[in-house]
C-alpha positions as CSV (number, residue, x, y, z in Angstrom):
1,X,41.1,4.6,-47.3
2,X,37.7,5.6,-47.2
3,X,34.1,4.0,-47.2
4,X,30.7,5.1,-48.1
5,X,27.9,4.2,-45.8
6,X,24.9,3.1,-47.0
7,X,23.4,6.5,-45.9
8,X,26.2,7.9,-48.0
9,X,28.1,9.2,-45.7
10,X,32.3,8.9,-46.5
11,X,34.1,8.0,-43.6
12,X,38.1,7.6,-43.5
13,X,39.5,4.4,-42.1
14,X,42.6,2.2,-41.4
15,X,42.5,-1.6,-41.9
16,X,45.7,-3.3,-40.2
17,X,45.8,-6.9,-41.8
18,X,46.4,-9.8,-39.2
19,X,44.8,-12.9,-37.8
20,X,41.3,-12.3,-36.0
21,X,39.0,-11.5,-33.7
22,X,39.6,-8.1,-35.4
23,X,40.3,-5.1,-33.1
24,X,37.6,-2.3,-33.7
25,X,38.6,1.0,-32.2
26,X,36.2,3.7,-31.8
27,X,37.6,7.5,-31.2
28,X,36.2,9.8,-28.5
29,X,34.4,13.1,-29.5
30,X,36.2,15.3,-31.6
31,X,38.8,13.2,-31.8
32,X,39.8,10.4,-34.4
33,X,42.0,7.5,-35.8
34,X,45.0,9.3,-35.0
35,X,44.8,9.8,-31.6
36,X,47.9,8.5,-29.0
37,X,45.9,5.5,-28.0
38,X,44.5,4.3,-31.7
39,X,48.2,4.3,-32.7
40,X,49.5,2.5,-30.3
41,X,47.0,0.0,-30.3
42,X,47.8,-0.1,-34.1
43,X,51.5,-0.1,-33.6
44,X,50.9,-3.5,-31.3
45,X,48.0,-5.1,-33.3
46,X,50.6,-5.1,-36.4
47,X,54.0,-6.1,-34.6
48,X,51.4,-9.5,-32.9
49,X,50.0,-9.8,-36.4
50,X,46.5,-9.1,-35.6
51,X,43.3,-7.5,-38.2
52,X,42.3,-3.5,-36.3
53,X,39.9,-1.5,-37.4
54,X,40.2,2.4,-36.7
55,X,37.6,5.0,-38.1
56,X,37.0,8.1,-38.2
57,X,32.8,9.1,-37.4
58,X,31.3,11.5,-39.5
59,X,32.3,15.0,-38.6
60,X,35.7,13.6,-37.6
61,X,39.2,13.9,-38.7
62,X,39.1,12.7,-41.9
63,X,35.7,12.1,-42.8
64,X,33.0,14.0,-44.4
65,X,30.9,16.8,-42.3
66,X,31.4,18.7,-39.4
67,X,30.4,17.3,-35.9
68,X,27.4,19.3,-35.0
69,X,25.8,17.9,-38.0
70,X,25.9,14.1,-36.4
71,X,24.5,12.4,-33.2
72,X,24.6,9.5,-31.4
73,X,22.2,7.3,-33.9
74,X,24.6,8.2,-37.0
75,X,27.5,7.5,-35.4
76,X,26.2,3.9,-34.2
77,X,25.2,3.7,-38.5
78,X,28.7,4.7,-39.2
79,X,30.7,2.2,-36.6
80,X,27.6,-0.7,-37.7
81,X,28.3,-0.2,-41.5
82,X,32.0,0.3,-41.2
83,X,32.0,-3.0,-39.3
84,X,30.0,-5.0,-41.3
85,X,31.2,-4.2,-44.5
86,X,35.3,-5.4,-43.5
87,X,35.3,-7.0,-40.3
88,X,31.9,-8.5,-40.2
89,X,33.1,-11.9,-38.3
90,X,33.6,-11.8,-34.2
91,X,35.2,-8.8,-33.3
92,X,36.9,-6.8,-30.2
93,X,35.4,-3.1,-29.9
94,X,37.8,-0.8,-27.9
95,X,36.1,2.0,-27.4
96,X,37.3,5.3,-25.8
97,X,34.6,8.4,-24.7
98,X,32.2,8.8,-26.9
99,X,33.3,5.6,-28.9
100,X,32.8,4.0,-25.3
101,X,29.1,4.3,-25.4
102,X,29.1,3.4,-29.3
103,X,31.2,0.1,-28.4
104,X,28.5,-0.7,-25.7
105,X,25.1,-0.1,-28.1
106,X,27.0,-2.2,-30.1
107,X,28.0,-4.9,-28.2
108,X,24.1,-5.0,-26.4
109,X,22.5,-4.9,-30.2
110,X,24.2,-8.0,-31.1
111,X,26.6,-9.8,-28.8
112,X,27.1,-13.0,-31.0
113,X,29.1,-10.5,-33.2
114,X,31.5,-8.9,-30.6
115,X,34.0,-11.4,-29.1
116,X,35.3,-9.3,-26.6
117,X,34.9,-5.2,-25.2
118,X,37.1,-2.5,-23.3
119,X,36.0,1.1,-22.6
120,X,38.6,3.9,-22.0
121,X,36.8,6.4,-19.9
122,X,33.0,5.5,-21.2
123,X,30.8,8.1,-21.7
124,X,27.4,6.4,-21.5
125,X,24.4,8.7,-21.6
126,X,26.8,11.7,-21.1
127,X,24.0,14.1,-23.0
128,X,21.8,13.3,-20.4
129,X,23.8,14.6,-17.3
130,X,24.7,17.3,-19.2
131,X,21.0,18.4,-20.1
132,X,20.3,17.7,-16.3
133,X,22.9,20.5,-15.9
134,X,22.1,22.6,-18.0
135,X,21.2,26.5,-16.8
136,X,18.0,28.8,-18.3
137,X,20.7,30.4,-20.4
138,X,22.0,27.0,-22.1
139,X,18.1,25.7,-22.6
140,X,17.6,29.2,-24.2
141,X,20.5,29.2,-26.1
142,X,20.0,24.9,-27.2
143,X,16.5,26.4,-28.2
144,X,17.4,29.6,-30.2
145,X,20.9,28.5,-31.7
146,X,20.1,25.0,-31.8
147,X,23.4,24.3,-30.1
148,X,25.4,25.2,-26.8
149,X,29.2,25.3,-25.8
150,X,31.2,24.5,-23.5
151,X,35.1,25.5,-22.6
152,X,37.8,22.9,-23.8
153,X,41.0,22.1,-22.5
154,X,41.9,20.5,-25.3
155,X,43.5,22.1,-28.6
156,X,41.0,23.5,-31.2
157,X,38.8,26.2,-28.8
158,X,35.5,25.5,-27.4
159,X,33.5,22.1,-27.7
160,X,29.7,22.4,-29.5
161,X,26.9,20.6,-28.7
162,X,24.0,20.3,-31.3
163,X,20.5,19.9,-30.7
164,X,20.9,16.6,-33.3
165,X,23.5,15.4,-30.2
166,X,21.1,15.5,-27.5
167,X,17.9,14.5,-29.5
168,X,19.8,10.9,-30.8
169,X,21.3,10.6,-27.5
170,X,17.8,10.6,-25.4
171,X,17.3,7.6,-28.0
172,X,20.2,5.9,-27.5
173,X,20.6,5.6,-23.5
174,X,22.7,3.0,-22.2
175,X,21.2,3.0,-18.6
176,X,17.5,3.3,-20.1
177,X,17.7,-0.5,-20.9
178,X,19.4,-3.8,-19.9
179,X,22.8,-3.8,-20.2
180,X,23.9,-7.9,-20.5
181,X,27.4,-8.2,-21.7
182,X,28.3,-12.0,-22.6
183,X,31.4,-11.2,-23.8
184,X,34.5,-10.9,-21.8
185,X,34.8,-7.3,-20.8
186,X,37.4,-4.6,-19.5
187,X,36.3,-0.6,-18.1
188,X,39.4,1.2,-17.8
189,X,38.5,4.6,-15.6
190,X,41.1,7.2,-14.6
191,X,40.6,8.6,-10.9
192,X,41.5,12.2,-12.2
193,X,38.9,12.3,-15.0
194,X,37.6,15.7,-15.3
195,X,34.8,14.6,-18.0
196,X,33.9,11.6,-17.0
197,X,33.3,11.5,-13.4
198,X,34.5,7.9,-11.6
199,X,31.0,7.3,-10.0
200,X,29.5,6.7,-14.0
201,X,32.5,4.2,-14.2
202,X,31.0,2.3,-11.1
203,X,27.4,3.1,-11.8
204,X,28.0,1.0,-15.3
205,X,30.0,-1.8,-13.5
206,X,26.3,-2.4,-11.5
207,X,24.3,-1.6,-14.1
208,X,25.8,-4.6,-16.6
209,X,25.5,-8.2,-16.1
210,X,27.9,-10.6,-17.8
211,X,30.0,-14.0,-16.7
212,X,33.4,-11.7,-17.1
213,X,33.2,-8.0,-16.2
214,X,35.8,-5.7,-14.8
215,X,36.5,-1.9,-13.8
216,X,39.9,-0.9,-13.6
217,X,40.5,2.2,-11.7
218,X,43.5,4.1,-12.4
219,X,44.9,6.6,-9.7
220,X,45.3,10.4,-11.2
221,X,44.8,8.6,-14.6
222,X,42.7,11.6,-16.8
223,X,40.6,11.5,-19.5
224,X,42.8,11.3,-22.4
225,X,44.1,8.2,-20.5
226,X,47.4,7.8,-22.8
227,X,50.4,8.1,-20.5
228,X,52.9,5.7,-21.1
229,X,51.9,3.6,-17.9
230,X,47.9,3.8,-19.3
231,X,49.3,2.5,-22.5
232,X,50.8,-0.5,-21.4
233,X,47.5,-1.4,-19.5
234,X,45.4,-0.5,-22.3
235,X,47.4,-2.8,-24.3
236,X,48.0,-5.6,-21.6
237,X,43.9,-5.2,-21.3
238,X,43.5,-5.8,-25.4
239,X,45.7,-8.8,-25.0
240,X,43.7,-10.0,-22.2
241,X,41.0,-10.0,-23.7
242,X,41.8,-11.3,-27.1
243,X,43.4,-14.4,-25.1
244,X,40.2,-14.7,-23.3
245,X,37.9,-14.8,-26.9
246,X,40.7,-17.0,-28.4
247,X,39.8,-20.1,-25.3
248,X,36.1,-19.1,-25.7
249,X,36.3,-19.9,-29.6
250,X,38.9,-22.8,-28.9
């Protein structure tokens, strides 16, 4: 199915029908709704009966554009519209990479509307350790090209980073600003992350304040964080958490 935002941007989207609070997954960059984790989360919110969300951002699988064309701020419009136009009562964000740092503007902006949030290897802020990495040649080529790359291990050759990337994402810091978290919340952080290193798991677990937060470290756990033993946390986690929101509203 697919939505048009009010910027008019088409995204592409799955709604699972099912008792509430809604499950809101948000992918990682350049990946999307079909992703191991978003399917198995779907695969379990349909067999307990529960509403999920899964999207794909603009650039993304499905939807319209290319990724260098979007940034931090669009994709926040995209998850907020999305949201609010079919799951607009409490909600749980699940949010994985890139969709991490999403699922935390979002639950910061307005925490009366998200019941409950878990992170899969967060990336809060990660254009800003990048750009404090950055050589003369990448400034040069981020100033000439409008864009930089970097080496993927992943299928579909290198990863591109737009200027529009690191422009929205100096707006949109995490760390730059209070991070309270009334919600019951999970971080799920793999020891063997090579994009995500584990002291940005535990510099976000001090940098939140909240009546119910967690970090779960997984030994030699990577980024894509989807082996059959991450799976069953992740989805032991989600029910968790959903059991925790379910008292709360009781």
């Amino acid at each position: 199915m697919f939505h048009t935002t009010a910027k008019g941007r088409r995204l592409a989207y799955d709604l699972t029908d099912g008792k509430g609070p809604a499950v809101v997954f948000l992918h990682g960059f350049r990946s999307d709704r079909q992703g191991t984790k978003v399917v198995a989360l779907r695969e379990w919110c349909a067999a307990e009966g529960r509403a999920m969300l899964a999207l794909d951002l603009s650039g993304h699988g499905e939807s319209a554009g290319t990724v260098e064309a979007f940034g931090i701020a669009d994709w926040l419009e995209d998850a907020a519209d999305l949201i609010d136009a079919l799951v607009p009562g409490p909600h749980v964000l699940v949010g994985s990479s890139l969709g991490g740092w999403l699922s935390l503007l979002l639950a910061r902006a307005r925490p009366e509307r998200v019941a409950g949030l878990v992170t899969i290897a967060a990336a809060p802020d990660f254009t800003e350790r990048m750009w404090a990495e950055f050589t003369v040649t990448d400034h040069s080529d981020l100033a000439a090209w409008g864009f930089v790359t970097r080496p993927s291990e992943y299928e579909g050759g290198d990863y591109t980073f737009s200027r529009r990337l690191f422009d929205q994402g100096a707006g949109n810091q995490v760390f730059a600003a209070p991070l309270h978290l009334p919600m019951p919340v999970r971080f799920l952080q793999g020891t063997a992350d090579a994009d995500v290193p584990m002291a940005d798991a535990l510099r976000l677990l001090d940098h939140a304040s909240g009546p119910d937060i967690r970090l779960t470290l997984v030994k030699d756990a990577d980024h894509r964080f989807s082996a059959p033993p991450q799976l069953d946390l992740l989805r032991a986690t989600l029910a968790e958490i959903l059991d925790a929101a379910g008292r709360a509203d009781a």
